[in-house]
C-alpha positions as CSV (number, residue, x, y, z in Angstrom):
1,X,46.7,15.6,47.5
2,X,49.0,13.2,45.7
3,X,47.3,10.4,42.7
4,X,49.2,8.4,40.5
5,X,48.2,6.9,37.3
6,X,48.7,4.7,34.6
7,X,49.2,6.0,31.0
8,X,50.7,4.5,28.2
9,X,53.6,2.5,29.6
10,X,54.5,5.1,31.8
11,X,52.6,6.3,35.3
12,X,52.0,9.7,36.1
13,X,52.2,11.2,39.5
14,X,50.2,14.0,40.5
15,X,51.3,15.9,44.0
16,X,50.4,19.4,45.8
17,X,52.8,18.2,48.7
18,X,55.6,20.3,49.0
19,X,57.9,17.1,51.2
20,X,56.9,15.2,47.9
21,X,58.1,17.7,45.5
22,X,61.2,18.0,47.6
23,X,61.9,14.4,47.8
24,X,61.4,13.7,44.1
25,X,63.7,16.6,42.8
26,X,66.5,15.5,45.6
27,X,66.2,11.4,45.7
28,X,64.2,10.8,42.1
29,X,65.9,12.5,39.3
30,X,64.7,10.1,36.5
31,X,60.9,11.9,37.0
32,X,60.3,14.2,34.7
33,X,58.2,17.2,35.0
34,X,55.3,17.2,32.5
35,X,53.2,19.8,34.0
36,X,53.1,22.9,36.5
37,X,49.8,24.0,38.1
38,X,49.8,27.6,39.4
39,X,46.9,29.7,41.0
40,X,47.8,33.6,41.2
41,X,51.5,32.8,40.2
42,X,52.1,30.2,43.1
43,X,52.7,27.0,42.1
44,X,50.4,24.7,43.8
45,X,50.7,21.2,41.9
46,X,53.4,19.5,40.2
47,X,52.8,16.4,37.3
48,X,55.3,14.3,36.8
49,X,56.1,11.2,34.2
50,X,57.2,8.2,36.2
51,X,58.8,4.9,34.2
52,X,57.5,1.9,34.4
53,X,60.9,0.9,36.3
54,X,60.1,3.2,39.4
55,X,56.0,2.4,39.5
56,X,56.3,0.7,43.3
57,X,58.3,4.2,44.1
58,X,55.7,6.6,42.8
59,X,52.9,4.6,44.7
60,X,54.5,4.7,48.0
61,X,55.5,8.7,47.6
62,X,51.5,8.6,47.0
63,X,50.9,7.3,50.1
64,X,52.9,9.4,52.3
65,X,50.6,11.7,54.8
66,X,52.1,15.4,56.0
């Protein structure tokens, strides 16, 4: 499941996919990481703050089916 978001003037992007998370920390290195989600200390979801500069970006990593 990915989602993105407005808030404030920034988006947020929401993603369990790992390719995503992968992509992001490799290609996007201006997204910051505002939140980790774990369940039984395995990190299942990833939050991260997305400017206003990159908004087209963060909707088409949304869109991208594994």
């Amino acid at each position: 499941m990915t989602e993105v978001w407005k808030m404030d003037n920034d988006y947020c992007l929401y993603t369990e996919n790992r390719d995503i998370m992968k992509r992001i920390r490799r290609y996007y290195t201006d997204f910051e990481i505002m939140a980790e989600y774990f369940k039984f200390d395995k990190l299942i979801g990833i939050q991260y703050k997305v400017p206003i500069k990159r908004k087209r970006s963060a909707f088409r990593l949304a869109k991208i089916k594994h």
